[in-house]
C-alpha positions in Angstrom: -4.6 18.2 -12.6 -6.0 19.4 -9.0 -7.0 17.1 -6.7 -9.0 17.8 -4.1 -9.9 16.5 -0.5 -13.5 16.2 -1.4 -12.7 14.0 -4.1 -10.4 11.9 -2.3 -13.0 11.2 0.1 -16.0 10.2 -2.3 -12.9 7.7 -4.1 -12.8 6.3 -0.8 -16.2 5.8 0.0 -16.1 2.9 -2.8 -13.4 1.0 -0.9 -14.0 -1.4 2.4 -13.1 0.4 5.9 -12.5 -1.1 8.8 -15.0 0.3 12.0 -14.4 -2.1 15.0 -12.7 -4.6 16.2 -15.0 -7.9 16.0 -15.0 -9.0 19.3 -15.6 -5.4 20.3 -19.5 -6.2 19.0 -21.0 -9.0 20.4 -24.3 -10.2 19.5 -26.7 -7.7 20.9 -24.0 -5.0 20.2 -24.8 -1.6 18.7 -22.0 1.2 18.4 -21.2 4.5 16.6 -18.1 5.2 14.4 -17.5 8.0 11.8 -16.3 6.7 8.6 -15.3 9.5 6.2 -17.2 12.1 8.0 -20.7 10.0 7.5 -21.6 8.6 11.3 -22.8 5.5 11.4 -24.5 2.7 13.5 -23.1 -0.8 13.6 -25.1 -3.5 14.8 -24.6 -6.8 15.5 -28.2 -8.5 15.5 -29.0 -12.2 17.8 -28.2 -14.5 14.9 -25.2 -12.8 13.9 -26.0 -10.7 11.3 -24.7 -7.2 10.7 -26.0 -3.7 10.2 -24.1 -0.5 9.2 -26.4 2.6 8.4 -26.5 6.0 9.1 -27.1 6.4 12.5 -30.0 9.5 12.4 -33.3 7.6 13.1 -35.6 8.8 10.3 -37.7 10.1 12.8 -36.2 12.8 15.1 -32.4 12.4 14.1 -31.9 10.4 17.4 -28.7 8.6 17.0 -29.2 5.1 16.4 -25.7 3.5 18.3 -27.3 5.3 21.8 -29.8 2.5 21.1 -30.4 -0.9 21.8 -30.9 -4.2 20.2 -34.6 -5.3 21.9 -37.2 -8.5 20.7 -34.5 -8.9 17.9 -34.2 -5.6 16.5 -32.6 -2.3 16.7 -34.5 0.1 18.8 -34.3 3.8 18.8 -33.2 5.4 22.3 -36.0 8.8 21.7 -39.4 7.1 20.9 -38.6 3.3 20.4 -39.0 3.0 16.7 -37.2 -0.8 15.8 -35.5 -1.5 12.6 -34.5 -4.9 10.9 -30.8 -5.7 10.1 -31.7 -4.8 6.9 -32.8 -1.8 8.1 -36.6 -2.3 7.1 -38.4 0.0 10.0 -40.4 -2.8 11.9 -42.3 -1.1 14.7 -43.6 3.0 15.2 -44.9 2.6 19.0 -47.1 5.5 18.4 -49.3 4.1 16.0 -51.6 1.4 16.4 -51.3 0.4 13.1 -48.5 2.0 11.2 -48.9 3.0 7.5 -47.1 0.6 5.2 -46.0 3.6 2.8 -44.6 5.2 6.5 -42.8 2.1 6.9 -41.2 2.0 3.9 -40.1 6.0 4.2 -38.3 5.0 7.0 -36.2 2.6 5.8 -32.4 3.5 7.0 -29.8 4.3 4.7 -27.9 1.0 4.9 -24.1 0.2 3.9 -22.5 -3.0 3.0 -20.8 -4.4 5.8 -18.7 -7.9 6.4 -16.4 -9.6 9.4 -12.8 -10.9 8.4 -9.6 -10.3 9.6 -11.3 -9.9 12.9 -12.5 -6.3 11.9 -15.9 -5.6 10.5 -15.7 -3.4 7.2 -18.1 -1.4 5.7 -18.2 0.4 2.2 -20.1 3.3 2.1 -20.9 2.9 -2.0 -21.2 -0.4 -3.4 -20.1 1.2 -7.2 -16.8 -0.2 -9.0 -13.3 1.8 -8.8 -12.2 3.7 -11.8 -10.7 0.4 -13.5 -13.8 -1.3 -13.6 -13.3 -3.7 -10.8 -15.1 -3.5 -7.2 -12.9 -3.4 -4.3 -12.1 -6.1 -2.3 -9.8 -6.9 0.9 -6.4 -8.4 -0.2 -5.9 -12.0 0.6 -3.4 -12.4 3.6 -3.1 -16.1 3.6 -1.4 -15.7 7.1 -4.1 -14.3 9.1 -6.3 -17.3 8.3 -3.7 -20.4 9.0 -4.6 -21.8 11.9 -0.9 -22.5 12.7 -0.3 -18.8 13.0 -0.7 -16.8 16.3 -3.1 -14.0 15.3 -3.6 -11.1 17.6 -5.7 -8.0 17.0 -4.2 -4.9 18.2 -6.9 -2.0 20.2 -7.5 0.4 17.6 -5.6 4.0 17.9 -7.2 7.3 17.2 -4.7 9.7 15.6 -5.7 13.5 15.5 -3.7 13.3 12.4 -5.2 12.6 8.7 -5.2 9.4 7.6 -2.2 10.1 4.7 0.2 11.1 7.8 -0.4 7.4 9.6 0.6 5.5 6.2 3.6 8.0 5.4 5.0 7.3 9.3 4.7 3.3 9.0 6.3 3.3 5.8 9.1 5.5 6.8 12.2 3.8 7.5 14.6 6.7 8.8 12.9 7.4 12.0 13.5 4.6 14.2 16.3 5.3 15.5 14.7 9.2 17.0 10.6 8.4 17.1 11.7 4.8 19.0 14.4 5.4 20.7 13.7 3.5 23.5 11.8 0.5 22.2 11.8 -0.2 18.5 14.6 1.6 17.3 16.6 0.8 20.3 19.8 0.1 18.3 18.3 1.3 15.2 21.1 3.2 12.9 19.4 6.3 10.7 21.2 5.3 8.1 19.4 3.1 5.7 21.3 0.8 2.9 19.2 0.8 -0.6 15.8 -0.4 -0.7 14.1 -2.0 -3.3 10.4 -0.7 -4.4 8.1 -1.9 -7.4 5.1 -1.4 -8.1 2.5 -3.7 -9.1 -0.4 -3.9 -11.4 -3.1 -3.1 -8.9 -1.3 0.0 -8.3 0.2 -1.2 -5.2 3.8 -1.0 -4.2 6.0 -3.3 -2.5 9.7 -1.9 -0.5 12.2 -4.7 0.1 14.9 -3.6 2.5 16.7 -5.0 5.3 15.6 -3.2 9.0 18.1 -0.2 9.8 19.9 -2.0 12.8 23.5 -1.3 13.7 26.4 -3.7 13.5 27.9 -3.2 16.5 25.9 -1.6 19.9 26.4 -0.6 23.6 23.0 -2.7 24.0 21.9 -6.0 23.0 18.5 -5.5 21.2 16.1 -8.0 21.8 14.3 -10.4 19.0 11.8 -7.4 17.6 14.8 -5.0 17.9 17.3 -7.2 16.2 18.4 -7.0 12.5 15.8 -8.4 10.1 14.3 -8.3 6.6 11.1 -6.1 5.8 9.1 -6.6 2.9 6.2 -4.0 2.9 3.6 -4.8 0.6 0.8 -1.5 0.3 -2.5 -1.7 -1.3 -4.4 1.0 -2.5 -5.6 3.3 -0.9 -4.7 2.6 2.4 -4.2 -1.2 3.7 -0.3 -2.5 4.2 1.3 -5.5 5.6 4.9 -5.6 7.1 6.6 -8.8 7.0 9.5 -9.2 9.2 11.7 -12.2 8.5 14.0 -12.4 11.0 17.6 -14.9 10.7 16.9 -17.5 12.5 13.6 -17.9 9.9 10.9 -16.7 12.3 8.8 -14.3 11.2 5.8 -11.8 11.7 3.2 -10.3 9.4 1.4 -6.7 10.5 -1.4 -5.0 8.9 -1.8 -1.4 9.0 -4.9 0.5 7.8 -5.8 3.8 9.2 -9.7 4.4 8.5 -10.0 7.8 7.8 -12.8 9.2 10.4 -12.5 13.2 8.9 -9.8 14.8 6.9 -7.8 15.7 9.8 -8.1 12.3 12.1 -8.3 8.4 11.5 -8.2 5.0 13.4 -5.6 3.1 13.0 -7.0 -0.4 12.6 -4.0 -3.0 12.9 -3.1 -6.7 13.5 -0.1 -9.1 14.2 0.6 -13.0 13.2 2.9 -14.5 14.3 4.6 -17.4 13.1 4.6 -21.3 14.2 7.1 -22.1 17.3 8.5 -18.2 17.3 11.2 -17.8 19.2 10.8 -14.6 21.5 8.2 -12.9 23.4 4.9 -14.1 23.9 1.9 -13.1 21.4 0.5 -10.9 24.3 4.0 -9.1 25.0 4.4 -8.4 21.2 1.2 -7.0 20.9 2.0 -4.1 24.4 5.1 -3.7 22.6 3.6 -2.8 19.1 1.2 -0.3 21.4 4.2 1.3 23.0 5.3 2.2 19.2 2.3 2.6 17.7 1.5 5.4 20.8 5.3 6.6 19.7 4.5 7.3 16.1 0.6 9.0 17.1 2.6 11.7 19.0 5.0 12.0 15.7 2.0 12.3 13.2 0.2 14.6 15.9 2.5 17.0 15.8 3.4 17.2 11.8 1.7 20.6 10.2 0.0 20.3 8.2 -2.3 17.6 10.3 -2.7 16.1 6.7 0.0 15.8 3.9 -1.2 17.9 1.3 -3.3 16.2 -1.9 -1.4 17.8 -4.7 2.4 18.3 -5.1 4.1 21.2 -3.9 7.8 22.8 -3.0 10.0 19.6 -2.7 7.6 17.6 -4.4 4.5 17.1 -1.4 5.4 20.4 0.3 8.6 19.0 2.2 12.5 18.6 1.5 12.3 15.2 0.4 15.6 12.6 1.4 16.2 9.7 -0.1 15.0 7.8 2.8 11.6 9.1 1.6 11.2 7.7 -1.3 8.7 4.9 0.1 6.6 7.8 1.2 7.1 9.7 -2.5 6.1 6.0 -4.0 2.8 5.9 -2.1 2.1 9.7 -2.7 2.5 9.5 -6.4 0.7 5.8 -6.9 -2.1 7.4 -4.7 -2.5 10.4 -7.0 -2.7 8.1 -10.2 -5.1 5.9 -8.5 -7.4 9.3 -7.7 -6.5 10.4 -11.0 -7.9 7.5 -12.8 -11.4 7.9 -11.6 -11.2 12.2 -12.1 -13.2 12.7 -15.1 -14.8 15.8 -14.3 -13.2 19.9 -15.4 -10.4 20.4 -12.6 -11.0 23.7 -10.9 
């Protein structure tokens, strides 16, 4: 059956997408972000609460993150309209007394919207996924025990699609080229057999130890150094890394790349690190996981296509595929049954 990009996009729009970094919005902050080409405002009102709309105010199309949060509402930047954080239009300044049936027309197109992780997510349709159940964040016990150092990363805009970011972090044979002076320091491109399953949810899970050499002209330090990675993906698009290292420390990463248009995302990501961890500091892990992360932008940034393609081609997904891809081919083909199950219209 042919898939295409359109209707990977509206399947996404049912799933929770990470647009800021938390602390990025303060109370009293408003900002833009494009989430699956819809634009958007995000708000973060006095009290707390959060608003994620469209950002054209009903009235001229002025966008709404230009604005400003005023007398405890969102006001427009053109003509000073104000909005609720439920989006309720609260004020016309050019009218004495406004119309109640105006008021109500203006209402913004609102989208559900919630704070954990440290990201704020929205969900642009609040409609179940084509198995009946709603979508909800994974539980990642880690990032909530107080015992672990957590750390959010700055997010990274890739000028790649969304498919490329999750292909390169689950791709295990590049170290050793794509980070060759930081990650895959003493990386070797060889990589002994991994072990994949896949779960009920759809998601997959890769068990394999990290590709590091036996013997090297350089001593790699902690993060470089042999260790144990258990990736566990969920669809469509959010993964953790677990690295248990052999002295028993170990580190948990979250990658999801929120897909801003079919050719770019943000790659939304986070780090926790475990009680007493012997190595670098949390703030030193994090500028060396934006040294790599900046490594693997430039390697999705030059892939053509910018996006891997939706439906199989020569080689499977339109390369020669090597065994060392076949985390990748697991993602590609559990992503197309995932689309497929919600396809119910005539494929063209």
């Amino acid at each position: 059956m042919i898939l295409t990009e359109e209707f990977a996009f509206q399947s996404m729009r049912r799933t929770w997408q990470p647009v800021a970094n938390a602390p990025a919005l303060p109370p009293g902050g408003v900002m833009g972000y494009t989430l699956l080409e819809t634009e958007l405002v995000i708000a973060r009102f006095a009290n707390g609460d959060l608003l994620a709309a469209d950002t054209a105010c009903p009235h001229k199309g002025a966008r709404l993150s230009n604005g400003c949060i005023r007398d405890g509402h969102l006001m427009c930047p053109y003509h000073g309209w104000t909005f609720d954080a439920a989006g309720a239009c609260q004020s016309i300044p050019s009218l004495l007394q406004p119309n109640p049936d105006k008021l109500a027309l203006s209402h913004l197109q609102t989208y559900r919207v919630q704070e954990r992780y440290g990201f704020i997510w929205v969900k642009l349709e609040d409609a179940p996924m084509a198995d009946g159940r709603m979508h909800e964040l994974p539980a990642v016990p880690e990032f909530e025990d107080p015992r672990w150092s957590y750390r959010l990363g700055p997010p990274m805009a890739f000028a790649a699609g969304w498919r490329r970011e999750v292909e390169n972090y689950l791709d295990m044979t590049h170290f050793a080229f794509a980070h060759s002076s930081t990650l895959g320091v003493c990386a070797d491109p060889r990589i002994k057999d991994m072990k994949i399953i896949t779960h009920p949810d759809g998601g997959y899970q890769m068990d394999a130890p990290f590709p590091a050499l036996d013997s090297t002209h350089e001593m790699p330090g902690k993060l470089q150094s042999a260790h144990h990675r258990m990736q566990r993906s969920w669809l469509p698009n959010f993964t953790t890394i677990r690295q248990s290292f052999t002295d028993g420390d170990e580190r948990v990463l979250v990658h999801v790349p929120s897909p801003n248009t079919r050719e770019s995302c943000t790659c939304f990501w986070s780090l926790a690190i475990s009680p007493g961890f012997n190595g670098p500091p949390p703030e030193a892990q994090i500028e060396f996981a934006i040294k790599v992360l900046d490594e693997d932008r430039r390697m999705c940034e030059q892939q053509i296509p910018r996006e891997v393609p939706i439906n199989p081609a020569r080689g499977g997904w339109g390369v020669l595929v090597m065994p060392g891809d076949t985390l990748a081919n697991t993602f590609q083909k559990q992503l197309r049954r995932w689309l497929l199950a919600g396809k119910t219209e005539t494929p063209v």
